[in-house]
N, C-alpha and C positions, 0 to 999 in steps of 0.2 A: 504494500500500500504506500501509496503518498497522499498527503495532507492536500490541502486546497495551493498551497504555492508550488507544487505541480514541479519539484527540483530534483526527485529522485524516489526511489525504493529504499525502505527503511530495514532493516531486519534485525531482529535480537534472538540471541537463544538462549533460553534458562530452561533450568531445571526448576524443577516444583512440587513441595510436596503436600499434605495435609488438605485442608479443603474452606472453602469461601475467606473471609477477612484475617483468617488465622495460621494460612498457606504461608508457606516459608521458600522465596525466591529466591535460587541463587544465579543469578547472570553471568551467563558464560563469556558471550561476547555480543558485538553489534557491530553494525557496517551499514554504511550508504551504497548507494548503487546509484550512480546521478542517472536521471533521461536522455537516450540520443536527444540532439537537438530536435531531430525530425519527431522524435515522440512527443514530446514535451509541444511542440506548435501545435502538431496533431490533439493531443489534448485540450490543448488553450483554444484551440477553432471549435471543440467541441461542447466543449463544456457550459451548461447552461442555454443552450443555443439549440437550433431544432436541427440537427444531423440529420442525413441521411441515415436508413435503418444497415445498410450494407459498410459504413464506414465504422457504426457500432459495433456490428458481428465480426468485423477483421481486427477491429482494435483491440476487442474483448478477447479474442483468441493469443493475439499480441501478446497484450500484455500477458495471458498463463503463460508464455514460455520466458520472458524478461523476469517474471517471479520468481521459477523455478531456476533459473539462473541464478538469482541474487543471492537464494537461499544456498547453491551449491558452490558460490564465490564464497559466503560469509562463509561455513562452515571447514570451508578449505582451508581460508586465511587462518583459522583458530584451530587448527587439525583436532576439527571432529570428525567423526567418520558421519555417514550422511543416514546408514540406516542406525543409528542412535537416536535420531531423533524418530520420534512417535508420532506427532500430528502438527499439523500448518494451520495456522488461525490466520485468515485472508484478507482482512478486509478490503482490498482493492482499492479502484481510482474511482471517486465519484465524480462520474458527470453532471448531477439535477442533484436537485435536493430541496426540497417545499414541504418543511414539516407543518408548516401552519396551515399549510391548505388551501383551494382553489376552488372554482366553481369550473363544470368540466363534467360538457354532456348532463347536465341536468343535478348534477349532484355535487357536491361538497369533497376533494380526493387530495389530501395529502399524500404526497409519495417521494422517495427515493430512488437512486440509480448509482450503483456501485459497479465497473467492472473490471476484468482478470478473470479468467475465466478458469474454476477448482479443476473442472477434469482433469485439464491440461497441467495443471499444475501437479495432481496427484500423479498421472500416468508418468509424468518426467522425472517424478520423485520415488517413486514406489511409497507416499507415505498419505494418509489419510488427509483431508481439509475438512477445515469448517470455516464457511464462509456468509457473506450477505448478514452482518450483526443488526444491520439498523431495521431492518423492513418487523423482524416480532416486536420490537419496542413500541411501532408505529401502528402494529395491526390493536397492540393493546391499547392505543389512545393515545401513544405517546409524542416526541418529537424526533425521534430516533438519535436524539442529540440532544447533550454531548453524552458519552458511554465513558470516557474516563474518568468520572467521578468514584469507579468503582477502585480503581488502584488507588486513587488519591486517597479514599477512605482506610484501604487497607493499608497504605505506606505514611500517611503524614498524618492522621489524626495523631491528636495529644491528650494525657486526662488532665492536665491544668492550661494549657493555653489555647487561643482562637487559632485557628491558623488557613490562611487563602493559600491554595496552589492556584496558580496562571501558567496556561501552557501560549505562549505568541507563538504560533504558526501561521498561516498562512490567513486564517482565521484565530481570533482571541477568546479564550475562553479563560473561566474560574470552577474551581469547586473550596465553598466556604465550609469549614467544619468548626463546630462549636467545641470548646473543650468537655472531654469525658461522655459525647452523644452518640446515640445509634443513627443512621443513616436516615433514619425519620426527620433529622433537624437539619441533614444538607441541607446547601442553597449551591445550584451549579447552572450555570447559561453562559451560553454564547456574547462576550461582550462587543463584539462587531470587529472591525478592522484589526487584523496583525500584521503581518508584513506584507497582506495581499495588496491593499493600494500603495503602497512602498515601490514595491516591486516592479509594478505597471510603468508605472511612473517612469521608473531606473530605465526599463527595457524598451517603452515607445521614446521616451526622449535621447536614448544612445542609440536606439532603430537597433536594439535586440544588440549590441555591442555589450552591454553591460546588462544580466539579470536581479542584482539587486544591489542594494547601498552597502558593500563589503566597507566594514567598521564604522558604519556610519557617518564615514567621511564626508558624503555631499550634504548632508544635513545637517552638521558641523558646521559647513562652512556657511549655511544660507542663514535666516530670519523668520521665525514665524509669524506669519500674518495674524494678528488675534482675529479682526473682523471675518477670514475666513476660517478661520478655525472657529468661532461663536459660530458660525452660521452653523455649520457642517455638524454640532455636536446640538443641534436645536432638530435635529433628526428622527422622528419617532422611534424608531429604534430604540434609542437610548433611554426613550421614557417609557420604552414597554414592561410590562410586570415580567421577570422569567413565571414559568420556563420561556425560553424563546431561543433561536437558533436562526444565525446567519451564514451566506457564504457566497458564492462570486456572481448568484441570481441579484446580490442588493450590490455589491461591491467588487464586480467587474467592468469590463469596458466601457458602458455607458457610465459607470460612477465616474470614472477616469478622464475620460473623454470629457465630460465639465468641467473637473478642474483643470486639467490642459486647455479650455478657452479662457482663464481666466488670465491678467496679464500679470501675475508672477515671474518670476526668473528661475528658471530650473532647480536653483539651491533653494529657494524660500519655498517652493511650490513643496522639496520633499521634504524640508522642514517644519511645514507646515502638515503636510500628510503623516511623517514620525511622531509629530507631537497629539494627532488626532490618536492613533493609536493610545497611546500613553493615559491623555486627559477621560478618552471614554473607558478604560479599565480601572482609572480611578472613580470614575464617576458613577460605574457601577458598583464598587465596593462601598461607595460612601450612601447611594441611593439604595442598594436593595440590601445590603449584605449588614454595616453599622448598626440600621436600625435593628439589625434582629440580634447582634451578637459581637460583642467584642472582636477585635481581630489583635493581636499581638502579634501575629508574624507573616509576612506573602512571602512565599516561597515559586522562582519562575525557573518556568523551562521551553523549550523550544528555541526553533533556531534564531529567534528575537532578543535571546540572551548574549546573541555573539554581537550585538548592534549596541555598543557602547552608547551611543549619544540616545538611542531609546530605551536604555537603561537610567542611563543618565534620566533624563525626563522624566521616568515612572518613580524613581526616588524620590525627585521631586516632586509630584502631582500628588504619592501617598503621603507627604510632609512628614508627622512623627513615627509613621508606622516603619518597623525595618524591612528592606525587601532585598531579600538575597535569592541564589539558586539554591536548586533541588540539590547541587552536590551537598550541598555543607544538611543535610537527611539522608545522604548516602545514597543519593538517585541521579542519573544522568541525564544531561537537561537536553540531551539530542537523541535517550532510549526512551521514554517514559508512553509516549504511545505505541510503539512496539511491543513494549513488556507490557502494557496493560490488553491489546487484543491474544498476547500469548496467554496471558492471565485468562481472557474473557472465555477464552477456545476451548483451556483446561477445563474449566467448571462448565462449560456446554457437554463436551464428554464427557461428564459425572455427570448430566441433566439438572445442573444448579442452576438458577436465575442467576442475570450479572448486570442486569439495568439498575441503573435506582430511581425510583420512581419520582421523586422529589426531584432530580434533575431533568430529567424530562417529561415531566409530566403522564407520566404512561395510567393506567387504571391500579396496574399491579406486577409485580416482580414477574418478569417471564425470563424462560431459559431462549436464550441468544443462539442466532444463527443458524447455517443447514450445515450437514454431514454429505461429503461425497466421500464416499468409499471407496481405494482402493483396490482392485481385486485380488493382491498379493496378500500376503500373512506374515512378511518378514523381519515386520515391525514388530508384532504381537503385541503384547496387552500393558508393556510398561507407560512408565507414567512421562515419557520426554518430551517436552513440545519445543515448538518455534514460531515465531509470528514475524509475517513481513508487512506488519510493522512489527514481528517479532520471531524467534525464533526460539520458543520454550520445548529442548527435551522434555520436561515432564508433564509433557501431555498435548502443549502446541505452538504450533508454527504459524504466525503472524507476520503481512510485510507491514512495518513501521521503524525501522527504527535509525537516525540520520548519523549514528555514529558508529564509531570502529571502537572506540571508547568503552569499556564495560562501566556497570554501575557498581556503588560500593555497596551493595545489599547482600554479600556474603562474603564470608570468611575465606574464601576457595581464591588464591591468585587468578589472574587472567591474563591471559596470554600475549605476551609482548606486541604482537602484530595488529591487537585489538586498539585501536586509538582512534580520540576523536576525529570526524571530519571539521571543517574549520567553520563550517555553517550545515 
């Protein structure tokens, strides 16, 4: 899987044992696998947009064989043998995505569109998949997003402090945890822009020479406009109650395309778009999250954390509260959606739910995802996963994960070859 910034295949493998919030993760490794250029356009032309149905079915096939590749790059790099791992948790490239819903032939139809397609990826692998997580959350009523709340509950709750994780991807998101609560007192949504109108920005005004603000150098050097930052943060969006969930349907090209007529200067314009990022993930913590609960720590990850100057900014905008990465919790801020669909994959193959309902709104905890079968047995019945967004021996295999970097969630060395990617 890749995120909505559309810059690569993510993969982690862990091991994993015990079972729901009490599971004991150990991260083997992680690795990015970036987009041929030609995929990543082929993406970006499609996404959101009304494709042809033929250019779906070729990409979808596509992409299962770039998965099972990535998965058999990661595992090489970290010499695992490849029938050690047990199952693939998949979540794929999503194209659409309308959790809130539409009118459409007569009736009211939220829906999603993920693809990479399992077969192929299992026949390449010899190893079981589970794939498509978001479509049960949304047939229960949910918003099929966001699903990470479920590792952030099992890795960062606290019993005496508040604590927000922010993942800045492509898309912005939070999951807020109250200290010493059950998942009944999450608060988790989609806070709007991360690096996706960043990014646009970087790549139409370089005409695709540059795809994003590496160290956030151009926004460093411009000014932000307040006038258009007030406007752009006076966006309903911002004032919607979660659950809610954004992505490149509010905040792609046509977003982009306005602010490129405005008359800025290339640096003020993405300093101004860095600082939108920033002010609307505070805006959320202080608008939905404050009122309900302490916060004493945000903890970030995603490849939004390697953008100094929109770090810089979020420290600022959260004024007293401290915000650091997920390392200093012993979680790696380029693995944590990879490990969490490896995570989600596992407890699907134990028939556990892994949505939380509080984050997306769903009716009730349902078990995530479909099973394609392998028709080999070479695997058998241990517990290994891996997800691309990760790659968990113990139980599954997920594409997510943006680093080569392991996480520190277990005692077990990791293997020299495992190192961050630089975004």
């Amino acid at each position: 899987m890749s995120g909505t910034s559309l810059d690569g295949i993510d993969v982690a493998i862990i091991d994993i044992t015990g079972s729901g919030f009490r599971a004991k993760i150990n991260v083997l490794t992680s690795h990015s696998v970036p987009y041929p250029r030609k995929i990543r356009e082929a993406l970006l032309a499609m996404s959101g947009t009304n494709a042809f149905p033929g250019e779906i079915s070729r990409l979808n096939f596509l992409l299962g064989e770039l998965y099972a590749e990535a998965l058999e790059e990661t595992a090489e790099r970290a010499d695992i043998p490849l029938d050690s791992i047990k199952l693939i948790g998949c979540h794929g490239q999503t194209i659409f995505h309308e959790g809130q819903g539409s009118q459409y032939l007569g009736k009211k139809v939220a829906s999603t569109f993920q693809i990479g397609e399992s077969s192929v990826i299992s026949e390449r692998t010899g190893i079981n998949v589970i794939s498509n997580f978001r479509e049960g959350d949304m047939a229960a009523g949910g918003k099929g997003a966001p699903l990470v709340p479920y590792l952030d509950y099992m890795l960062i709750r606290h019993r005496g402090r508040g604590r927000v994780a922010v993942n800045i991807g492509g898309i912005a998101n939070l999951t807020a945890i109250p200290p010493n609560t059950s998942t009944d007192r999450v608060i988790a949504f989609d806070t709007g822009p991360g690096n996706m109108v960043i990014d646009q920005l970087v790549s139409r005004i370089t005409q695709g020479g540059q795809t994003f603000d590496r160290d956030g150098v151009i926004a460093a050097s411009g000014e932000i406009d307040p006038k258009l930052l007030a406007k752009l943060l006076r966006d309903k969006y911002f004032r919607a109650k979660p659950p809610k969930t954004a992505g490149r349907e509010q905040y792609g090209p046509e977003f982009v395309s306005k602010l490129l007529d405005t008359e800025l200067s290339s640096e003020d314009l993405i300093a101004t778009a860095t600082a939108l990022t920033a002010e609307s993930i505070a805006l959320a913590v202080r608008n939905f999250v404050l009122p309900e609960m302490r916060v004493d720590e945000i903890f970030v990850s995603g490849g939004g954390t390697h953008n100094p100057t929109l770090m810089r900014m979020l420290r600022k905008a959260m004024n007293s509260i401290p915000v650091m990465e997920t390392t200093e919790v012993g979680l790696d801020v380029d693995a944590k959606e990879a490990i969490a669909f490896a995570v989600m994959a596992y407890e699907t193959a134990h028939s556990r739910p892994s949505n939380v309902p509080m984050a997306t709104g769903a009716k009730r905890p349902v078990v995530l995802g479909k099973l394609t079968q392998n028709g080999t047995t070479r695997n058998g019945s241990s517990e290994n996963a891996s997800s691309m967004n990760g790659s968990a021996r113990n139980g599954t295999a997920t594409h997510k994960a943006k680093a080569t970097r392991s996480t520190k969630l277990t005692r077990t060395a990791i293997p020299t070859k495992a190192k961050a990617a630089a975004r």
